[in-house]
C-alpha positions in Angstrom: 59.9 23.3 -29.7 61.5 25.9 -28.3 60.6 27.3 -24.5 59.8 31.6 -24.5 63.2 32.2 -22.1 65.0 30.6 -25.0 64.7 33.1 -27.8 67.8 34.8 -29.5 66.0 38.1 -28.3 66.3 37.3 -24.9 70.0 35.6 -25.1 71.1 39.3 -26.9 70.4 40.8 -23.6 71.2 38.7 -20.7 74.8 39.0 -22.9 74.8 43.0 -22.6 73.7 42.6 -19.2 76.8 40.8 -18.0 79.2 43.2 -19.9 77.3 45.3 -17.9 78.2 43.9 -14.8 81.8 43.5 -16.1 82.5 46.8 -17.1 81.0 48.6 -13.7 83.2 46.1 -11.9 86.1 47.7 -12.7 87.7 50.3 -9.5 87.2 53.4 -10.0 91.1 54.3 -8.7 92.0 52.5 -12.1 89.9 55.0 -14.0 91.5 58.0 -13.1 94.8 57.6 -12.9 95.2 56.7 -16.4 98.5 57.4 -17.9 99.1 60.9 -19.7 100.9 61.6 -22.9 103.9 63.6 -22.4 103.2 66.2 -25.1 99.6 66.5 -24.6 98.7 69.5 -21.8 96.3 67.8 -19.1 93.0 69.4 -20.1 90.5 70.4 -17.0 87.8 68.1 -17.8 84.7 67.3 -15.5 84.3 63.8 -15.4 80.6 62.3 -14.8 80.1 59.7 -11.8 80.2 56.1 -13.2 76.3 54.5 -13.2 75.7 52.2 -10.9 74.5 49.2 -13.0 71.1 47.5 -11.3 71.6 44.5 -9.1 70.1 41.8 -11.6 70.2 38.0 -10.8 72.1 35.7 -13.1 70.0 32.7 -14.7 71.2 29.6 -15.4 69.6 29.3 -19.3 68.9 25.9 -20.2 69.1 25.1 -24.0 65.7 24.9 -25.9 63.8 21.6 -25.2 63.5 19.9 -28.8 60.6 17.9 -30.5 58.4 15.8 -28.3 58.5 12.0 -29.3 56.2 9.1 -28.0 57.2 6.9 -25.6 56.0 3.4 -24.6 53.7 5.0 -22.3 52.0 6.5 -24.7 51.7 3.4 -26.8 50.2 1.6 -24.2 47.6 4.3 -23.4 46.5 3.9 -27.4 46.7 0.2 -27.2 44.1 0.5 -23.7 41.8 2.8 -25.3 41.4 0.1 -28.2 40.7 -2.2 -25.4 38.4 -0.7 -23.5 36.9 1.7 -25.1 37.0 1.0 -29.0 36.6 -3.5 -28.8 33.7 -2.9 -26.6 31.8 -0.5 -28.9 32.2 -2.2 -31.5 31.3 -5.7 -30.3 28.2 -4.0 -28.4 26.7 -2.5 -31.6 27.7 -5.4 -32.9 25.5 -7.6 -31.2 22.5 -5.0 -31.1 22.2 -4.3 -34.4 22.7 -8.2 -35.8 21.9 -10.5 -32.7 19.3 -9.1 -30.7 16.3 -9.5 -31.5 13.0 -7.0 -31.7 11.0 -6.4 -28.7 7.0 -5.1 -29.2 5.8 -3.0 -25.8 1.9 -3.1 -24.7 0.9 -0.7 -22.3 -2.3 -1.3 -19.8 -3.1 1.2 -16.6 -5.3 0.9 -13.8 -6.2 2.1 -10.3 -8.0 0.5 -7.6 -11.3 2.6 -6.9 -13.9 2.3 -3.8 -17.4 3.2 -4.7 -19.0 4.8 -1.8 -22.7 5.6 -2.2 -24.1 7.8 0.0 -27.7 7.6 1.6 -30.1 10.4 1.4 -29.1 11.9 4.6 -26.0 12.0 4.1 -26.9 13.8 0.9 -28.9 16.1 2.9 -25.8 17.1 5.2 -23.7 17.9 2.4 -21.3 14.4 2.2 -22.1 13.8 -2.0 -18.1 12.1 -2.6 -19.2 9.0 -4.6 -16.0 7.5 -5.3 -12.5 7.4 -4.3 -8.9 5.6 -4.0 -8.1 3.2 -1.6 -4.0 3.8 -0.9 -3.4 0.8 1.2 -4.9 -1.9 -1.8 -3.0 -0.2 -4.5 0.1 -0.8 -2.5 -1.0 -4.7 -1.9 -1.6 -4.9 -5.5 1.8 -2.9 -6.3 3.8 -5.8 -3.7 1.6 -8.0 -5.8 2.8 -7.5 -9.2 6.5 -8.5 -8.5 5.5 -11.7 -6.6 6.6 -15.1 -7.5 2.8 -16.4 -7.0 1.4 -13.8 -9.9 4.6 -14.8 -12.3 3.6 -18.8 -11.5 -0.5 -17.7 -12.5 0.3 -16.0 -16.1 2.9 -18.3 -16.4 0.2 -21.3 -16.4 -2.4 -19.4 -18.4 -0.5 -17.5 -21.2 2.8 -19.8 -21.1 5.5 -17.4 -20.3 8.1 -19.8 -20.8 7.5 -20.1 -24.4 6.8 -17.0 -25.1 9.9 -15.2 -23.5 11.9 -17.9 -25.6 10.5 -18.0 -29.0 14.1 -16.3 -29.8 16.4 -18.7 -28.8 18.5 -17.9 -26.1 21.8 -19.1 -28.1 20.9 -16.1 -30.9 19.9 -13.9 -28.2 21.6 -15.1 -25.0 20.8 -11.4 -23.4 17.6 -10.9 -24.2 15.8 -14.4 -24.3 15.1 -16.6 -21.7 16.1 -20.2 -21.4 12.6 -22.3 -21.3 14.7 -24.9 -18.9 15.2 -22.4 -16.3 13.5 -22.5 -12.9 10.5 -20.4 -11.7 13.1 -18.0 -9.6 15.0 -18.0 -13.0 11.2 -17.0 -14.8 11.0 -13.8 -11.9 14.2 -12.6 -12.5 13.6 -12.3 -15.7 9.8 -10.9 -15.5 11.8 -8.2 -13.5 13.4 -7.2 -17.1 10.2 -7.5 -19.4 7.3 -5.7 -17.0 8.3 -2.4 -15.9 5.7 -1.1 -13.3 5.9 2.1 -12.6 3.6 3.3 -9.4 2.4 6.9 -8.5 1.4 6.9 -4.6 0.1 10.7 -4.7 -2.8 9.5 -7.6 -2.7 5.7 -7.0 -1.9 5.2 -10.6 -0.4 2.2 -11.9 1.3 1.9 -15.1 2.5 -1.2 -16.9 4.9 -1.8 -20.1 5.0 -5.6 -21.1 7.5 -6.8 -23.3 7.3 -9.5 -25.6 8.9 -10.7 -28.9 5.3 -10.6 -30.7 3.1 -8.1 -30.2 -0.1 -10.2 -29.7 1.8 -12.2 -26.7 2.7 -8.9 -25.1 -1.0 -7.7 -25.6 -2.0 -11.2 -23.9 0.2 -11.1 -21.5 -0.8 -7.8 -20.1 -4.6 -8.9 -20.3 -3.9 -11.8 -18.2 -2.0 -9.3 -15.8 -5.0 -7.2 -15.9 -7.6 -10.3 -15.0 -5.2 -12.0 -12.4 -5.2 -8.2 -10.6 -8.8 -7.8 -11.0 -9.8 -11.4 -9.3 -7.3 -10.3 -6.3 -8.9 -7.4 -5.9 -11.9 -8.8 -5.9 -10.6 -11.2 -3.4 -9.5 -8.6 -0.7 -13.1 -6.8 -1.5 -14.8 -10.2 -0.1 -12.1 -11.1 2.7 -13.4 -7.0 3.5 -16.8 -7.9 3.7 -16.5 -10.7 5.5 -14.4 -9.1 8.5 -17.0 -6.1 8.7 -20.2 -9.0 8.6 -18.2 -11.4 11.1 -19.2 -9.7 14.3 -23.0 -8.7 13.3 -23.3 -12.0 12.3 -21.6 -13.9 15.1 -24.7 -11.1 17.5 -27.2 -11.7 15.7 -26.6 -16.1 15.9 -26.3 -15.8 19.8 -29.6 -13.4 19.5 -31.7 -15.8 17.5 -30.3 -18.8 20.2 -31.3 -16.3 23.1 -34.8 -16.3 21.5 -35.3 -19.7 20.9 -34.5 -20.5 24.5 -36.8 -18.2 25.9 -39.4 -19.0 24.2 -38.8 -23.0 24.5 -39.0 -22.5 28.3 -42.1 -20.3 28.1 -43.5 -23.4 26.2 -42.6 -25.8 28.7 -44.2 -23.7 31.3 -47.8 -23.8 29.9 -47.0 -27.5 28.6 -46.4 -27.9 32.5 -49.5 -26.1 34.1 -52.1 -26.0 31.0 -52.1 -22.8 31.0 -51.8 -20.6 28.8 -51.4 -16.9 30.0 -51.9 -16.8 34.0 -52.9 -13.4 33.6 -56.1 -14.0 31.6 -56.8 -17.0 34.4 -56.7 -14.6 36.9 -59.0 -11.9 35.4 -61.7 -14.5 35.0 -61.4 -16.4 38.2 -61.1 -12.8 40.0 -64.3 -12.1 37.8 -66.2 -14.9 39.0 -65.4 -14.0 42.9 -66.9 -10.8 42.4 -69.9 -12.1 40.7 -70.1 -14.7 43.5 -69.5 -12.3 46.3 -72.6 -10.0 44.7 -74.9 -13.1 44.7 -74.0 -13.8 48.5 -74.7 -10.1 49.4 -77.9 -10.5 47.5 -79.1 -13.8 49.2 -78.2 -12.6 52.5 -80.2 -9.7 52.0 -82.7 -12.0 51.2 -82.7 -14.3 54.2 -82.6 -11.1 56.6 -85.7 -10.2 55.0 -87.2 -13.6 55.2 -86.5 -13.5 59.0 -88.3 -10.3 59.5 -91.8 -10.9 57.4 -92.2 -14.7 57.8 -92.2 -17.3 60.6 -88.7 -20.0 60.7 -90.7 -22.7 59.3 -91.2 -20.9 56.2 -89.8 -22.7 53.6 -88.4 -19.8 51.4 -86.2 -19.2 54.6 -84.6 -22.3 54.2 -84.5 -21.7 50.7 -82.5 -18.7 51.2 -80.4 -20.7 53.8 -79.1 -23.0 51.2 -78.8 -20.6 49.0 -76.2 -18.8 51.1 -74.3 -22.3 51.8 -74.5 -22.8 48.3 -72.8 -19.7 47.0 -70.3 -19.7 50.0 -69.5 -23.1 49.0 -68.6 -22.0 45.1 -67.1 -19.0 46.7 -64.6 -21.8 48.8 -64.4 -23.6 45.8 -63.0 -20.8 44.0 -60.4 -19.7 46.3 -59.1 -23.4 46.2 -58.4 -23.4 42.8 -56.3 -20.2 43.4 -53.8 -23.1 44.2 -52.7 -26.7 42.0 -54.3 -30.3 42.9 -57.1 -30.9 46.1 -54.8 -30.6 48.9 -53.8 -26.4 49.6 -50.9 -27.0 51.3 -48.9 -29.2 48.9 -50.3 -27.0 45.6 -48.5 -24.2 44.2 -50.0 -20.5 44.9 -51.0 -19.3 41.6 -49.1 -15.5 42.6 -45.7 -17.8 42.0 -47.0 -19.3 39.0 -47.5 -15.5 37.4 -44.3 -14.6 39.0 -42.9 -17.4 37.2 -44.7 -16.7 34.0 -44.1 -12.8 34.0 -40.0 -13.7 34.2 -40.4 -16.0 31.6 -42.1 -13.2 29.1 -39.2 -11.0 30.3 -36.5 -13.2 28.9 -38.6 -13.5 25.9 -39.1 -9.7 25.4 -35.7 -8.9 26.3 -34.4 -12.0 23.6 -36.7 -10.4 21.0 -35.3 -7.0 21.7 -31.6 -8.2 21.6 -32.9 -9.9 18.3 -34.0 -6.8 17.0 -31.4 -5.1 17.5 -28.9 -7.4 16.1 -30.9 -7.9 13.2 -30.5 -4.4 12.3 -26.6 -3.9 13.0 -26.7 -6.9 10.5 -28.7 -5.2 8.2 -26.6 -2.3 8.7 -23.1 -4.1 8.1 -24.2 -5.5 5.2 -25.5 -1.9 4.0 -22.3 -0.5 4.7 -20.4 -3.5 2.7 -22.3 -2.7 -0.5 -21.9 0.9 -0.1 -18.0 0.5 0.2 -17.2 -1.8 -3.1 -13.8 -2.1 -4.4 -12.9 -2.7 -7.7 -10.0 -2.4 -10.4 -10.8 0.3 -12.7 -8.6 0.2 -16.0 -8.6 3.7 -17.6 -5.8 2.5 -20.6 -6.8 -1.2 -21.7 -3.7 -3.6 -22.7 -2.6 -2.0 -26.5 -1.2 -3.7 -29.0 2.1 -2.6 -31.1 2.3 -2.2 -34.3 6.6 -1.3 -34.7 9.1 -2.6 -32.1 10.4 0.2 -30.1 12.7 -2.4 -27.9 15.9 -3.2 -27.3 16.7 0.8 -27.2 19.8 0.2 -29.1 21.5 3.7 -29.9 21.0 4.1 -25.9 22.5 1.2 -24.5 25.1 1.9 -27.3 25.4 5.4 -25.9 25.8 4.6 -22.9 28.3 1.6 -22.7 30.6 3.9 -25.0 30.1 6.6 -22.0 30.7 3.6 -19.4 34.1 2.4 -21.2 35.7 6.1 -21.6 34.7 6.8 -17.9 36.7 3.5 -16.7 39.4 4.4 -19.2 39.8 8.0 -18.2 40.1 7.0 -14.5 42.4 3.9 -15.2 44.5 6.7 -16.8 44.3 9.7 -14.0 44.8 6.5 -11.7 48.1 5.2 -13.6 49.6 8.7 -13.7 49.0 9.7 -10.6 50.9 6.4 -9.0 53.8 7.2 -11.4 54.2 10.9 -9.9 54.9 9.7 -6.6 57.4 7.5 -7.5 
């Protein structure tokens, strides 16, 4: 091949450009005085200034390069691409299209919903949400599905090991699984079969389960399903049980409050026969009134006596002993104000109803307390059935009919893109330590 500067064209003209140069080189003393014929008259002739040729560089013109022929390095860059690009390609499809065996995919989503029913009056002031997501036990559940103790759960009810190996791992050795291989070997690899894939903004959860039969990938993902629904359920009660604990705990030391309040009013009455001190009290005061009207009454009637009759009159001394009489009951009376014969060593019955009134304060104040836990009780519990959690599965676990797994012209796509990228910067890599050299 022959560079552009090369052409005959070209070489025509730098030629005439040097003869050119030549020719204007000569002194112009030598033109004139040029020498004359003897015979010949010396015309008059006006002769023209020389040109003044332009000041144009000389090049030094190479000979045209000839036919490009391949060199070793261009053998080995062939010979690489067969390596890494070519071998690989072909061993990859390969394997994919004669080793690897079908995969069937079933699909099951869910959410975790809170069903909040609201009472009337909330109703009334305008609250009428009835249901919604609960963020922070989607996220539990979304930790949940990649943990070793869920893979150990299916793996004992649905046999994972088998089922993930029914194509044995010396046909398949990429995408089987050896049945002798530990549980952090079984997690690893349930990493690769169940892709989860979890939207926070909706709390949506979407599952793809592979499996080499379509009926164990369908039972796999219903044992998923059922292992998330009993956790669930499991946080719902460990819920309920924190927002009871307290009420609970209340309303135990109320009911204990109660019983000892009314055990010492018990003992009490058990202690000084009486039953309410304030009834005793109404009817002895009762009786001194009567009494004290009677004594009025006879005394009246002696003063009488005294003026219409003589002293020896025996309806005066009637009267006299009626008087002792009453004033005697009337003693009587006011003595058993206090406990036992002797005044001074009984107990004043005003302490006895002081005694008895604090008593029936604890116990009012116990049944109030009792009341009142009772109802936050009441009210927990309320609140515990109007918040209930559950796992609400709006796509149930499907079952394939046609295998749509291992994606072979992908992965084949994209280890051919892989190999030509490493290639190409092998290559740009090679060259570029040869130019600086």
């Amino acid at each position: 091949m022959c560079m552009p500067n090369g052409s005959p064209d070209n070489v025509r003209q730098i030629g005439k450009i040097r003869h050119l140069k030549r020719s204007s080189a000569v002194e112009p003393s030598q033109q004139q005085h040029v020498p004359q014929s003897p015979q010949a008259p010396e015309p008059t002739v006006l002769s023209r200034p020389p040109k003044q040729s332009p000041n144009i560089p000389e090049f030094d013109i190479k000979p045209p390069a000839g036919r490009a022929r391949p060199r070793i390095r261009h053998r080995f860059l062939v010979f690489t691409f067969m390596i890494l690009v070519i071998a690989p390609i072909i061993l990859a499809g390969y394997y994919l299209w004669t080793q690897a065996a079908d995969q069937f995919v079933s699909r099951v989503a869910f959410s975790v919903r809170t069903e909040k029913q609201s009472s009337a009056i909330e109703l009334l002031g305008g609250i009428t949400e009835l249901s919604g997501s609960d963020s922070s036990d989607t996220d539990i559940l979304f930790a949940y599905l990649s943990s070793q103790e869920l893979v150990s759960r299916i793996d004992r009810k649905v046999d994972l090991r088998a089922i993930w190996s029914r194509v044995s791992p010396e046909i398949d050795p990429v995408f089987a699984f050896d049945a002798a291989g530990t549980i952090e070997d079984l997690q690893a690899h349930w990493e690769r079969k169940i892709s989860i894939v979890y939207d926070s903004s909706t709390g949506l959860i979407d599952l793809e389960v592979l499996a080499f039969d379509p009926a164990d990938a369908q039972r796999i993902a219903q044992a998923i399903l059922d292992e998330c629904t009993a956790m669930i359920n499991s946080l719902s009660r460990i819920a309920q049980e924190d927002s009871i604990r307290f009420t609970r705990e209340e309303l135990g030391n109320a009911v204990q409050r109660l019983k000892e309040a009314r055990r010492a009013l018990t003992q009490f009455r058990n202690r000084t026969q009486i039953v309410d001190p304030s009834i005793d009290t109404k009817n002895q005061m009762g009786l001194l009134v009567t009494l004290q009207q009677q004594l009025a009454d006879a005394l009246i009637t002696y003063d009488l006596l005294q003026d219409t009759t003589r002293e020896n009159d025996p309806r005066i001394t009637q009267a006299k002993r009626r008087i002792e009489v009453i004033q005697a009951r009337i003693n009587s009376e006011r003595g058993n104000l206090g406990l036992g014969t002797d005044k001074e060593s009984g107990d004043a019955f005003a302490n006895l109803v002081g005694e008895y009134e604090g008593l029936i304060v604890d116990r009012e104040f116990a049944e109030t307390a009792y009341t009142a836990s009772l109802a936050a009780h009441d009210s927990a519990l309320a609140e515990v059935r109007k918040q209930s959690r559950y796992l609400a599965a709006h796509v149930k676990p499907t079952r394939a009919e046609q295998a749509q797994f291992p994606r072979r012209k992908l992965i084949l796509a994209l280890i051919a893109l892989f190999c030509f990228f490493t290639w190409s910067i092998l290559c740009l890599t090679y060259y570029s330590l040869r130019d600086r050299s």
